[in-house]
Each structure stands twice: as C-alpha cells, then as structure tokens.
VMD Tcl script that draws the C-alpha trace (Angstrom):
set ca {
  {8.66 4.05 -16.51}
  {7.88 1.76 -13.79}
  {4.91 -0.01 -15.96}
  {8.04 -1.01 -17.81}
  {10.44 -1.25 -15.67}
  {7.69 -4.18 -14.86}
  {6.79 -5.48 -18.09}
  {10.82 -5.91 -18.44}
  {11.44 -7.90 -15.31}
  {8.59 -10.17 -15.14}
  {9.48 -11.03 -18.60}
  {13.11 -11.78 -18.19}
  {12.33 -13.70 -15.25}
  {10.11 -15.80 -17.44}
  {6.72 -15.02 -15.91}
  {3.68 -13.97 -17.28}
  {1.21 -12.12 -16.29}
  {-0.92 -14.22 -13.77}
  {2.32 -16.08 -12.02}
  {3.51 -12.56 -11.07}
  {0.26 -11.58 -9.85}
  {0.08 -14.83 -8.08}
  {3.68 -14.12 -6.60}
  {2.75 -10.60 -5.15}
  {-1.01 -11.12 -4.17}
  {-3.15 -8.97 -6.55}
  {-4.76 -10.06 -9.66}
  {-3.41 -10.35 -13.36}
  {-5.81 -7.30 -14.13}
  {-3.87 -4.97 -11.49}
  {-0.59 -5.95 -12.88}
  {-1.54 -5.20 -16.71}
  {-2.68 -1.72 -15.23}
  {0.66 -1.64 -13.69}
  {2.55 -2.10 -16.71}
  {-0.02 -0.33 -19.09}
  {0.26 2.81 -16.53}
  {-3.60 2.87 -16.13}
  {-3.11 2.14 -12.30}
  {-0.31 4.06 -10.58}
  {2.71 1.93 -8.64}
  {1.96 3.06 -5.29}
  {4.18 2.92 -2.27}
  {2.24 -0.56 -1.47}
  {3.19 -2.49 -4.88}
  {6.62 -1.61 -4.43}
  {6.93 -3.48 -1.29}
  {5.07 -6.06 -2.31}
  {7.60 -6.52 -5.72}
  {10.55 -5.74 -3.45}
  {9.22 -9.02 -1.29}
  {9.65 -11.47 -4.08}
  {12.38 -9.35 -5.01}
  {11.66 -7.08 -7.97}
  {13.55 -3.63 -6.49}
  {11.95 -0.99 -9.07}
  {14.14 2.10 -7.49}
  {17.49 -0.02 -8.38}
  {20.27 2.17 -10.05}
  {21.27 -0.39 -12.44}
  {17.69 -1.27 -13.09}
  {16.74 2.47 -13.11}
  {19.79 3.16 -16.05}
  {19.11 0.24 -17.80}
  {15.49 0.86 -18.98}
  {16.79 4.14 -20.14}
  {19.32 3.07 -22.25}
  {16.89 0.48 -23.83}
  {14.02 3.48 -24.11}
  {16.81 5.36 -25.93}
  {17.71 1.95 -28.08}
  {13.85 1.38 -29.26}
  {13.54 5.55 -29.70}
  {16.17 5.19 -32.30}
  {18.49 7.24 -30.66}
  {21.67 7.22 -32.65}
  {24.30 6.84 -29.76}
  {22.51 5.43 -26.60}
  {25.51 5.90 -24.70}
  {25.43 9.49 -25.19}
}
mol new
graphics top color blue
foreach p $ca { graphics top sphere $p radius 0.5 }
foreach p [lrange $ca 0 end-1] q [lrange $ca 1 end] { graphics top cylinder $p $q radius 0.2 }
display resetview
C-alpha cells in the first residue's frame, strides 16, 4: 500500500514523477519502483518523504487509502 499511498500524494500535490524525485533526491526510476512496488519503501525513503513532508505512517492517510481501495474494489458499503 505504500506504492500507493505514493502514487496518491504526489498526485494530489500536483507533481509528477521527476519533481518528486527531484524533491527527495533519488531518480524518477526509483520512485516508479516505489509506487509500482518493484522496489521496497525502506526505512530511508520514508525519511526522506517525511522531509518534504509526505508522512506515509499517518492515520488519516493510512484510513484513507483504504477506504478508496475498498471504493475502486467495488465494495458495496465502504464505510462498513
């Protein structure tokens, strides 16, 4: 879930691919392994999101994502 959890913030901020990677330090490839889970989101990436301020272990974030997961699954009642 954090690939997504990625994908979802970087786009509602705006940002693609390459100005996040700019942002944080690594290149655009590592963050489309990030969000296409082929690389895993180690202890380092989170602090270097949490830096610019992408928290990936926030609650609200955290709930959110699985409530839209639920939404796209076609769950009937995502509050449920």
């Amino acid at each position: 879930m954090d690939g997504l959890t990625i994908t979802i913030i970087r786009t509602m901020r705006g940002m693609s691919q390459s100005e996040l990677a700019q942002r944080v330090g690594i290149t655009r490839t590592t963050i489309s392994d990030l969000e296409n889970g082929h690389r895993a989101v180690t202890q380092t990436y989170r602090e270097k999101l949490r830096a610019i301020g992408i928290n990936l272990d926030d609650p609200i974030i955290t709930a959110t994502i699985q409530q839209l997961q639920l939404v796209i699954n076609g769950h009937p009642n995502p509050a449920a």
